[in-house]
GUNU-621447 format. One record per residue (C-alpha): x, y, z; residue in one letter. Coordinates in steps of 0.001 Angstrom, whole numbers, padded with zeros to 6 digits, always signed. Each point is the difference from the previous one (the first is absolute). Layout:
N
XYZA
...
This chain:
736
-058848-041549-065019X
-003546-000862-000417X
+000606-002800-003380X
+000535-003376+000085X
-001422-000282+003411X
-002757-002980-001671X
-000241-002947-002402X
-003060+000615-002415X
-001573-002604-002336X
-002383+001674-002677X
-001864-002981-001147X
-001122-003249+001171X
+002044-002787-001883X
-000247-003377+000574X
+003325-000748-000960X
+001778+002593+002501X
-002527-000993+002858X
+001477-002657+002375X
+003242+001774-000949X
-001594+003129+001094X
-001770-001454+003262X
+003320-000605+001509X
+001185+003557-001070X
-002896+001325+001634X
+000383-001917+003502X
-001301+001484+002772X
+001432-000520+003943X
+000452+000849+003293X
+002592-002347+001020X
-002382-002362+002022X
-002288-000508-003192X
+000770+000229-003626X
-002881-000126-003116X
+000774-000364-003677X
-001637+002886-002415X
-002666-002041-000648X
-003389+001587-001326X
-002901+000381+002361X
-002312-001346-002412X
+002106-002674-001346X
-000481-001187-003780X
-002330-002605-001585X
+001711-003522-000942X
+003071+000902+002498X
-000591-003033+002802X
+002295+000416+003091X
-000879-003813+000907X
+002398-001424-002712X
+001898-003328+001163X
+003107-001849-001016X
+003296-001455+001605X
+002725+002219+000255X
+003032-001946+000231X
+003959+000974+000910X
+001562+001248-002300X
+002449+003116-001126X
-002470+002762+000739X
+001777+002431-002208X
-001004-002175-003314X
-003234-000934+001690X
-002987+000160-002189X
-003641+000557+001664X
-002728-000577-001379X
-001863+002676-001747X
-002370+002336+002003X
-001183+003132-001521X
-000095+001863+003380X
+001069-001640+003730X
-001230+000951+003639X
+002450+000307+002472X
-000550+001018+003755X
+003147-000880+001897X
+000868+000030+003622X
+003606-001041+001356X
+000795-003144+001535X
-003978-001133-000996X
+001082-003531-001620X
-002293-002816-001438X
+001679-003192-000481X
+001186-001249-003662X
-000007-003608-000145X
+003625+000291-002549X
+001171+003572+000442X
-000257+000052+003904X
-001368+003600+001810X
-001314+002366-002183X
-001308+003716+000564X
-003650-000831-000317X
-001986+002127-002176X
-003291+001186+002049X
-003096+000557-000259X
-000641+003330-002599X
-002240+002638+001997X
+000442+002415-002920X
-003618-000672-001920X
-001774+003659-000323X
-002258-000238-003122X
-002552+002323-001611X
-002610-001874-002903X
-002295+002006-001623X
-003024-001660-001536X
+001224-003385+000810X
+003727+001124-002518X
+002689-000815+003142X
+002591+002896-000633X
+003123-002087-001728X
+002631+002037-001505X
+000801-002755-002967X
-003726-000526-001010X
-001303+003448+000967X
+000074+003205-001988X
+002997+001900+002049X
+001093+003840-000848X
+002479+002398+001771X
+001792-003140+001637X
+002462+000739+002830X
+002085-001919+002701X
+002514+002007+002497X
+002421-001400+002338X
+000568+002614+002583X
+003211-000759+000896X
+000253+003126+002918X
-003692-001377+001192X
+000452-003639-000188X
-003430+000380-002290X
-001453-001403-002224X
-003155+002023-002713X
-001730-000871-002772X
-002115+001482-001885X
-002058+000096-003297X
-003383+000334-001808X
-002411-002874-000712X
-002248+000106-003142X
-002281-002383+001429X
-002218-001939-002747X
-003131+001644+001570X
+001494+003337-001130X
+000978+001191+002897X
+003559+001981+000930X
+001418-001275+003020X
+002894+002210+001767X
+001886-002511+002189X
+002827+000320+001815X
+001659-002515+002259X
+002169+000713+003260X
+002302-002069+002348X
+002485-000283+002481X
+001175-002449+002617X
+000745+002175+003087X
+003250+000694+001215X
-000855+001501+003045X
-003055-003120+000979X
+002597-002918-002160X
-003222-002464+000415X
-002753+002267-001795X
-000904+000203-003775X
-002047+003366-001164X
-001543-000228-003031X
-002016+002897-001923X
-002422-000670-003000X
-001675+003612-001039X
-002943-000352-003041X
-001629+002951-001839X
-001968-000691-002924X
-000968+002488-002608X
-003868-000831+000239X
-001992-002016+002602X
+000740-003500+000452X
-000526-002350+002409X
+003141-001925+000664X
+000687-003472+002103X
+003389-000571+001992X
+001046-002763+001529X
+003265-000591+001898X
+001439-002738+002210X
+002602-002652+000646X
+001008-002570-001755X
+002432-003066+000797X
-000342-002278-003023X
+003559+000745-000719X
+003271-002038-000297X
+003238+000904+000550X
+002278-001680-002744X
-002682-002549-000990X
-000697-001015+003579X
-002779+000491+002559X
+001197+000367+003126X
-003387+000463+001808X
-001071-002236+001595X
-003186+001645+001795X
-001596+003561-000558X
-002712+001108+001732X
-002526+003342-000900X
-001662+001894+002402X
-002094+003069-000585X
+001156+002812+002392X
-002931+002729+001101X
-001599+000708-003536X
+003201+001581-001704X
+002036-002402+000702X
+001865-003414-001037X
+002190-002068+002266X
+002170-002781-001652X
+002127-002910+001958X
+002551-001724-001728X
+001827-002883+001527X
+002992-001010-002180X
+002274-003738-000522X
+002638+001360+002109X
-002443+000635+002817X
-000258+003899-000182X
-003197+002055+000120X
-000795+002926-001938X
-003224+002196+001109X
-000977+002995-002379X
-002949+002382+000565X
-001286+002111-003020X
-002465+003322+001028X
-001534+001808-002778X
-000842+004001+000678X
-002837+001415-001976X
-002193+002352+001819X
-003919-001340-000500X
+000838-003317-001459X
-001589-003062+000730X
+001985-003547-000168X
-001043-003203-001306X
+002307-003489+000891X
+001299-002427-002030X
+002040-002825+000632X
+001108-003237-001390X
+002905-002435+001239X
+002716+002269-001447X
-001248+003685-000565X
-002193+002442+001811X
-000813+003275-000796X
-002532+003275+000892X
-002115+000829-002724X
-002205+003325-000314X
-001794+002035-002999X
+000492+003690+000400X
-001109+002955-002198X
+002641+001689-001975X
-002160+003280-000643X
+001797+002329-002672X
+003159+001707+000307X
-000460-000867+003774X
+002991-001781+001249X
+000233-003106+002557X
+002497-001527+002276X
+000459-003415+001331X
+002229-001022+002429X
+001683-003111+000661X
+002037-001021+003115X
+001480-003180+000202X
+002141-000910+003008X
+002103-002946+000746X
+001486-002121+002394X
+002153-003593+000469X
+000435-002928+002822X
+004039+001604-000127X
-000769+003530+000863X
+001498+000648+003469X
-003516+001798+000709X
-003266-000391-001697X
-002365+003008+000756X
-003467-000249-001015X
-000590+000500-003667X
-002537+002528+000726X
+002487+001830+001651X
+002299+000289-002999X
-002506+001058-002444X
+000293+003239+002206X
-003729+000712-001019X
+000489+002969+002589X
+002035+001989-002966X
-000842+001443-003023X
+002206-000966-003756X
+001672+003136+000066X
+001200-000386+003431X
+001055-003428-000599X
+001997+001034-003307X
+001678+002677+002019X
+001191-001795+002156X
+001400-002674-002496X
+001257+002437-002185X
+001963+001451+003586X
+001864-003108-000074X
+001377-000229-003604X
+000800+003590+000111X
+002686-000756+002493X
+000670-002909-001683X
+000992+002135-003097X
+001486+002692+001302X
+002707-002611+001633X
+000510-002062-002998X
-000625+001743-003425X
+002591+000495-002810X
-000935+002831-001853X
+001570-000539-003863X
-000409+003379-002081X
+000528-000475-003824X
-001352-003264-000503X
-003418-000999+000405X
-000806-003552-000248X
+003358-000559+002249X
-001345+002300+002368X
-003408-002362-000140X
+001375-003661+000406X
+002116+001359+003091X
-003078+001405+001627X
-002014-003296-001147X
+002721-001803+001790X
+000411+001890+003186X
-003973-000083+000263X
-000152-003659+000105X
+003041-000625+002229X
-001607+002531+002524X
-002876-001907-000622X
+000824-003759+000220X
+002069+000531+003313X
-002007-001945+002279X
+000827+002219+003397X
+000165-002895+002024X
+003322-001814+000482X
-001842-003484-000434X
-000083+000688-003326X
+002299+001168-003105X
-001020+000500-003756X
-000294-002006-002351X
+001265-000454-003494X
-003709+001190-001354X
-000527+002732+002519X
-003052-001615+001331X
-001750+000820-003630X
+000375-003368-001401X
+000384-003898+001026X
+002416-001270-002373X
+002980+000189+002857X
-002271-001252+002669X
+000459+002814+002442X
+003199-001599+001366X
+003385+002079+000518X
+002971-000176-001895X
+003614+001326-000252X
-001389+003272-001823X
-001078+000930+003633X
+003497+001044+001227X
+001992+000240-003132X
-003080+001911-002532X
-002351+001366+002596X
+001902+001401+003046X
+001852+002727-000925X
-002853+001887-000965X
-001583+000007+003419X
+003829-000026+001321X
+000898+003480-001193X
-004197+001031+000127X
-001604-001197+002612X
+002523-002185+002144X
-003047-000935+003014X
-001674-001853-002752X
+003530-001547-001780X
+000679-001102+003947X
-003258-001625-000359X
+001534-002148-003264X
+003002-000991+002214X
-002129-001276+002850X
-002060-001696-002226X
+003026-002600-000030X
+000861-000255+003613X
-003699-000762+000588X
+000301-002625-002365X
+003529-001182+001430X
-002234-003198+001016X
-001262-000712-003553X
+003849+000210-001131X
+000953-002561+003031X
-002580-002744-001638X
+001363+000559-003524X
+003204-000861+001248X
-000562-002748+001961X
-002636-001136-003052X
+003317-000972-001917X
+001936-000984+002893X
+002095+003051+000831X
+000466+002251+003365X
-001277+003486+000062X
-002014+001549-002315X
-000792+000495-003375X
-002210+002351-001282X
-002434-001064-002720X
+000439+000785-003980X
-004294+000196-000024X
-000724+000765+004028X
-003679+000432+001752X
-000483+002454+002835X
+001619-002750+002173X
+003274-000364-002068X
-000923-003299-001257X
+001366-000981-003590X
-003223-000579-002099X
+002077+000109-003414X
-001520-003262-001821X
+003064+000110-002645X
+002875-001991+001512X
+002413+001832-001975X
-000400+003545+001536X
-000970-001620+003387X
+002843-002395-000015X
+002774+001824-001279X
-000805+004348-000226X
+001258-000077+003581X
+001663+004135-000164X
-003462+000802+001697X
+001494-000726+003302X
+002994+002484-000426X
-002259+002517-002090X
-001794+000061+003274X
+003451+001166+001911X
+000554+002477-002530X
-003085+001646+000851X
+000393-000209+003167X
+003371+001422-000132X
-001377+002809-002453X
-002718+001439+002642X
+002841+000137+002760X
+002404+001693-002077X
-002968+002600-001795X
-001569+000631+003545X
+003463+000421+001807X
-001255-002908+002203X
+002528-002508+000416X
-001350-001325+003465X
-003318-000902-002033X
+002789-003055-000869X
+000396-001016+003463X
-003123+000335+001272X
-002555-000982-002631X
+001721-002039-003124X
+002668-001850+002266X
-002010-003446+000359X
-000353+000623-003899X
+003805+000680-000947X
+001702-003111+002144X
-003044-002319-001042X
+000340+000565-003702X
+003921-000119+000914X
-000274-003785+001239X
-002191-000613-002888X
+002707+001235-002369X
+002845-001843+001502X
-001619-003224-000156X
-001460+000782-003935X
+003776+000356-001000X
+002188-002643-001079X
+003304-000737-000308X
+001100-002004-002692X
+003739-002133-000366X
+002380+002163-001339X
-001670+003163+000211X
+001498+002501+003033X
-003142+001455+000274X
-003355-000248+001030X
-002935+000023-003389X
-003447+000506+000133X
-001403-002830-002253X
-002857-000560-001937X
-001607+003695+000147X
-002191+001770-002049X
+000484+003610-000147X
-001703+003321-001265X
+000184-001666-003197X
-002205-002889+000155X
+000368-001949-004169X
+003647-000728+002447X
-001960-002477+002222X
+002933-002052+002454X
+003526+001344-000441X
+002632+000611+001974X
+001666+002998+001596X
-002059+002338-001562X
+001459+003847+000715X
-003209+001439+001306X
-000906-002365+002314X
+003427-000467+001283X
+000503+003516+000633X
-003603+000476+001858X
+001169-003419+001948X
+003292+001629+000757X
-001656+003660+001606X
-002657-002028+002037X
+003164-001912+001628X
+001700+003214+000548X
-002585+001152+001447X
-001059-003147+002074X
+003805+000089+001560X
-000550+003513+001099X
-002624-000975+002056X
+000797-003450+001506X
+000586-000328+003286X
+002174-003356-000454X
+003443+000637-001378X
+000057-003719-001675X
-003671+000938-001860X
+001445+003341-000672X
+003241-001202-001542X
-001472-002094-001892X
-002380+001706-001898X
+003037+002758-000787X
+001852-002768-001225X
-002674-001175-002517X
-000797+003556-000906X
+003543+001179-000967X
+000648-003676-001867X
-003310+000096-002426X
+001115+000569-003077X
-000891+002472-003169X
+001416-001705-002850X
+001320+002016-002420X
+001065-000916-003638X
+003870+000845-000670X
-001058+003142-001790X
-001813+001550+003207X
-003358-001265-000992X
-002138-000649+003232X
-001271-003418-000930X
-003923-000620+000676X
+000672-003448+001166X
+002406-002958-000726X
-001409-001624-002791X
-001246+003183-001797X
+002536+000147-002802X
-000987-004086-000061X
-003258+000636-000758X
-001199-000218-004304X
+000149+002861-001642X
-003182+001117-001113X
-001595+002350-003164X
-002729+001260+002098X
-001132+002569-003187X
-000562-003096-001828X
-001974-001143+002454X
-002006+002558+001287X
-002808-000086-002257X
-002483+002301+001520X
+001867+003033+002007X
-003605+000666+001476X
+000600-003262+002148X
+002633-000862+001970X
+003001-002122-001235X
-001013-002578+003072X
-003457-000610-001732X
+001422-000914-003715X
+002747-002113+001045X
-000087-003224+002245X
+001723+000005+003718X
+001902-002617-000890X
+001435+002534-002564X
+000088+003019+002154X
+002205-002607+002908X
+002742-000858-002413X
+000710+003185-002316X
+001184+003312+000950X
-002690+002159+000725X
-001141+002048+002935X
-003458+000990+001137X
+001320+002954+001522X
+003248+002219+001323X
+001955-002293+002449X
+003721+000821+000284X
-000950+003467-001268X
-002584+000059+002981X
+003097-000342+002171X
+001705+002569-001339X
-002967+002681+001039X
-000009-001623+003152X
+003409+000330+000769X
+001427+002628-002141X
+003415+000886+001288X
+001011-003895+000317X
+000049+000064-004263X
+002401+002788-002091X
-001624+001009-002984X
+001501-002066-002371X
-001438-002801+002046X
-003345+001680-000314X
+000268+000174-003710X
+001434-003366-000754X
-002827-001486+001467X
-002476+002345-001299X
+001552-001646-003878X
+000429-003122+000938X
-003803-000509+001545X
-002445+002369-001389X
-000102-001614-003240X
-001209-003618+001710X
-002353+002323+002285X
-003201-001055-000957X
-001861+002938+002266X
-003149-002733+000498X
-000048+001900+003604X
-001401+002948+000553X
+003292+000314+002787X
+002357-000229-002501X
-000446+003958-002338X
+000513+001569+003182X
+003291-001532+001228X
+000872+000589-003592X
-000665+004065+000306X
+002012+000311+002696X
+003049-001597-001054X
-000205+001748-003100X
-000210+003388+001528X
+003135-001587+002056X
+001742-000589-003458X
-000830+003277-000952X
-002316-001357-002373X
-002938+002631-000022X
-001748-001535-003775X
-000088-003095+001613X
-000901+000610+003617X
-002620+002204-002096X
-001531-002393-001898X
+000100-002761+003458X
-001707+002661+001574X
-003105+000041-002424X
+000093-003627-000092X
-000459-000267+003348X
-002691+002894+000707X
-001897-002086-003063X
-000739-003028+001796X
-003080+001421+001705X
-000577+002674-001885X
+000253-001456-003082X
-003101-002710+000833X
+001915-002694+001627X
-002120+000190+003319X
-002840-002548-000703X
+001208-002257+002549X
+001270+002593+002252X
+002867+002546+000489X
+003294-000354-000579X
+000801+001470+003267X
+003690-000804+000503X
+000713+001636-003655X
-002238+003175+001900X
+002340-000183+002373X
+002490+000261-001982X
-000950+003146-001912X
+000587+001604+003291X
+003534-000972+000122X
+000752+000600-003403X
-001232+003268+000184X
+001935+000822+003856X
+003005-002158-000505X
+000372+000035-003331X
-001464+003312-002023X
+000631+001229+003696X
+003526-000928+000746X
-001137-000418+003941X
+002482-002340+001489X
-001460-003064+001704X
+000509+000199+004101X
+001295-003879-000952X
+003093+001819-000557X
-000126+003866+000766X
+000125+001530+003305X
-000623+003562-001300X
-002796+000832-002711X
+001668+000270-002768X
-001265+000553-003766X
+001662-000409-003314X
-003435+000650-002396X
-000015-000845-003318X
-003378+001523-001113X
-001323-001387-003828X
-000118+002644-002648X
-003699-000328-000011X
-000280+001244+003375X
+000012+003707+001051X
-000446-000404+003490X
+000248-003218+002869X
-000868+000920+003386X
-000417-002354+003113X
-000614+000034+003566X
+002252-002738+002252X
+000408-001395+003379X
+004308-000274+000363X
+000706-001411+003058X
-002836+000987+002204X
+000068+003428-002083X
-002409+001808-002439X
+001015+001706-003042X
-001459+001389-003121X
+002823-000371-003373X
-000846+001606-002705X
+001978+000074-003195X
+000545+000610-003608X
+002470-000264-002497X
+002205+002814+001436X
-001010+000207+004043X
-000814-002138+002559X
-001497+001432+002880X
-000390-001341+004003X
-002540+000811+002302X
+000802-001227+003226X
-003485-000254+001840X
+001736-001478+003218X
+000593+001092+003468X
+003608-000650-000384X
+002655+000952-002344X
+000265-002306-002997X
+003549-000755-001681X
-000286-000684-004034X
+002199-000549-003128X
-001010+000801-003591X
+002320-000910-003042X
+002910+000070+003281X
-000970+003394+000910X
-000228-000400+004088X
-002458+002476+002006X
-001802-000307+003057X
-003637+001609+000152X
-001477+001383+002887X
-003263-000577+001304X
-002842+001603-002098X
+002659+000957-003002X
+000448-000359-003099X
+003336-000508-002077X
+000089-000077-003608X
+002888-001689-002044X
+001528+001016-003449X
-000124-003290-002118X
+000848-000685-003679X
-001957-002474-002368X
């Protein structure tokens, strides 16, 4: 179907815009550029400074800018001198800008008619275009073009195309500019301009941390002739051309970039590809996304703005996948600074399975990010005095902890088993259990000997406790035994004793795993931790003044540490993760007993929700989770960035919940038990099952099974066993 294939804005508004420049983020995996205008806005510095300081980034306040820059490459850090490495914002290359009679085109003090903005989600483009009432009396027809190449992941095309209904002469000027900050702070410490042949602008940036950036800007336009201007921090091209009536013109822009960390650094010149036209160069790009789609797409029939906040999602998780297994993604996607560009737990536990069960050569890449950074992990351990490793809460591209909160970087220790579990996850979804043995070994028996020093054993306690942890909840800040973390703790030692080669190691780390404890209440109620029912009870209606905020930024820490409240699902979280480990009336007791202190301040924590609803049976609620969490983007919360992991999320809710597909965590045969929303007339999905395509498609009364394999391809729907052979299709009789 040909809707809901693009996000569309249909006029400018200042208060939507930084929300709107992350929605409109633009990438090829190597470099990423916020939706920023070409000709910028009047009174909107980029060069404003202040201290950012540690603090809980979820009630972080920034201050106020009407619209932010952003051009974003991984693993390019400058150095903060409180918050550690930081993704460095660099220098913008996006200026294109038409002035007629000295009025500089300006869509908040300008006279703008027939506004438009498209997000091309199966193009990875972005267009804009309008008409100017210029104070000279002059109609301008302008449209805007742009897309960072999938096919040539260094290059930036840009299209600006003027007609004007009566002659005018018209100036443009375009260039690069690197009086910009990233979170307050300059992290340039040199930049250096050089004019390149007559159309174009080199720029040199050296940054704190010691990397160099070099970008070269061309502009196309048949007949023009360039002037150069330059000061310390901004050079651009400048030329008048004549617009003569109802005659269209094109200008082209080509920016290309490279770092100091690329493994090879061709010549700039080179990767402007000046030896191809646009539309060969959009062709090609537009090649690679159509694959891209036509692997991962979820086709919802029925309900239209569902149907456009999974594509939103899918585009920028296609998008923000770096392709290089130095790298992983980061909580913003690359389209904003306020996580720093470092990599979290939402890489294997929110992020994964999408590429998993879509593209598993890119979710290998994920995996391997960690054993490449099994190094970084060593030094964190032996930073606080342990053996092994340790992977970071907030890690760089090396896998060192740059989390400046000592709470989350002391304590929120799961990372190191969420790690496992992903690793675990790709061998079981690819059918690849020797990728255990021969690539995440080292990382399975050196988290192990992390893990059995971090436990204790306290007098009169048979059993070994993990003490003073945070876990997915993080208003619990050091407690003890809590059930996620134990259980993560306990399948990374299972797994660890598989693999060990010494039979003392081995036993060991079995022992420890079967001994951690989940502590239940005498009713069957999984407890979160051992001091939750401790904790203060709390009226967090009362205080939850402003529901447009979170709870975390209207009530103190010291509050939020002593009551009970969660930031997000945590035993619930374990449930989905281990689903046949918990009856139902364990599910449900803990869905009463902790979804009215649940908080939601995460944007992790609607998701989890959804799918333990639809587990419940609870389709009004796992409804209304859904549309939470497809809101968190959509709904204008992007200004700093994307909400990635909550993108990646809408993917699983959709396939493993809406869906029914079975996680390979736990299924050796594709199997489906769909429970489709009223709302929706129609879900359809390709998937990778164990090495295996196939296309589902469903609806309220059928599923259907393409197997697109070489092989045949064994499945169970609602218990109904079949095997499909190779190029088939099997349909299945369902009920609502």
């Amino acid at each position: 179907m040909s809707e809901n294939w693009s996000l569309g804005e249909a006029e400018f508004n200042l208060e939507k815009a930084r929300a709107n420049e992350g929605l409109f983020t633009l990438g090829s995996g190597y470099m990423h550029v916020r939706g920023s205008l070409e000709e910028h806005l009047a009174n909107a510095p980029q060069n404003l400074s202040y201290m950012r300081r540690p603090a809980n980034v979820t009630a972080e306040a920034f201050p106020y800018m009407p619209v932010k820059w952003g051009v974003f490459v991984p693993g390019i850090y400058g150095l903060h001198p409180l918050m550690g490495k930081e993704l460095a914002n660099l220098p913008s290359f996006l200026s294109l800008t038409p002035s007629i009679a000295g009025e500089k085109l300006d869509m908040q003090q300008g006279r703008i008619e027939n506004y438009r903005r498209i997000l091309h989600f199966k193009t990875a483009a972005l267009t804009r275009s309008f008409n100017w009432q210029t104070k000279q009396g002059a109609e301008i027809q302008v449209r805007y073009e742009r897309f960072i190449s999938a096919a040539r992941p260094h290059l930036c095309v840009q299209r600006l195309t003027l007609m004007s209904d009566q002659d005018v002469d018209c100036d443009l000027r375009a260039g690069i500019d690197t009086d910009v900050r990233t979170s307050g702070y300059d992290h340039f410490t040199a930049s250096l301009f050089q004019r390149e042949a007559l159309n174009q602008i080199n720029c040199i940036v050296t940054l704190d941390a010691g990397d160099v950036v070099s970008q070269r800007a061309c502009l196309l336009l048949e007949g023009a002739s360039w002037n150069y201007e330059a000061s310390e921090r901004r050079a651009d091209l400048t030329t008048t051309v004549h617009l003569t009536a109802n005659t269209p013109i094109t200008i082209e822009k080509r920016t290309a970039m490279t770092t100091s960390i690329d493994p090879e650094t061709p010549p700039l010149v080179a990767l402007l590809s000046l030896d191809l036209d646009y539309a060969a160069l959009f062709q090609e790009h537009a090649g690679v996304w159509r694959e891209r789609w036509e692997n991962a797409d979820v086709s919802v029939e029925g309900d239209g703005e569902s149907q456009l906040a999974l594509r939103l999602a899918l585009y920028h998780l296609m998008r923000a996948h770096p392709n290089d297994s130095r790298f992983a993604i980061d909580p913003k996607a690359y389209a904003g600074d306020a996580y720093r560009g470092l990599y979290f737990w939402d890489t294997e536990m929110y992020l994964l399975p999408f590429f998993l069960y879509t593209d598993p050569e890119r979710g290998q890449m994920l995996t391997d990010f960690r054993i490449n950074t099994l190094k970084g992990a060593e030094f964190n351990a032996a930073e606080y005095g342990y053996s092994g490793a340790r992977y970071p809460w907030e890690g760089d591209t090396d896998g060192i902890d740059q989390c400046p909160n000592w709470q989350y970087r002391d304590h929120e220790v799961h990372v190191t088993a969420d790690v496992v579990y992903g690793m675990i996850h790709y061998a079981r979804a690819m059918n690849n259990p020797e990728y255990l043995q021969t690539h995440a070994r080292e990382v399975f028996l050196k988290t192990a000997e992390y893990w059995l020093e971090r436990v204790d054993w306290r007098d009169g306690i048979d059993a070994p406790g993990l003490l003073g942890v945070m876990g997915p909840d993080e208003y619990a800040p050091i407690t003890n035994n809590n059930a996620y973390t134990n259980r993560l703790v306990s399948l990374a030692l299972e797994a660890a004793a598989a693999l060990a080669d010494d039979p003392i190691f081995g036993a060991k780390c079995a022992g420890v795993a079967q001994a951690l404890p989940i502590l239940k209440r005498s009713d069957g109620l999984v407890l979160q931790c051992e001091e939750f029912e401790a904790l203060a009870d709390i009226d967090i209606g009362a205080l939850w003044k402003d529901w447009d905020k979170p709870f975390a930024a209207q009530v103190s820490q010291e509050r939020l540490y002593r009551s009970k409240c969660l930031k997000q699902a945590d035993v619930l979280l374990l449930m989905a993760l281990f689903p046949h480990e918990f009856s139902d009336s364990e599910v449900a007791l803990a869905w009463d007993y902790y979804l009215p202190y649940t908080t939601h301040d995460s944007s992790l924590s609607p998701g989890v929700h959804a799918l333990v609803a639809l587990r419940l049976g609870m389709t009004g609620e796992a409804w209304s989770f859904w549309k939470r969490s497809y809101g968190i983007d959509l709904h204008g919360g992007a200004e700093e960035g994307l909400h990635i992991a909550a993108n990646g999320m809408l993917w699983q809710i959709a396939v493993f919940g809406f869906g029914g597909l079975h996680s390979a965590m736990y299924a050796e045969t594709l199997t489906l038990s769909p429970t489709l929303p009223a709302q929706w007339k129609r879900l359809a999905f390709p998937v990778i099952w164990k090495g295996q395509r196939a296309f589902i498609e469903m609806t309220a009364s059928e599923v259907k099974i393409n197997n697109r394999s070489s092989k045949a391809l064994p499945v169970s729907v609602h218990g109904q066993a079949a095997i499909i052979p190779p190029g088939s299709s099997m349909a299945f009789q369902i009920g609502r």
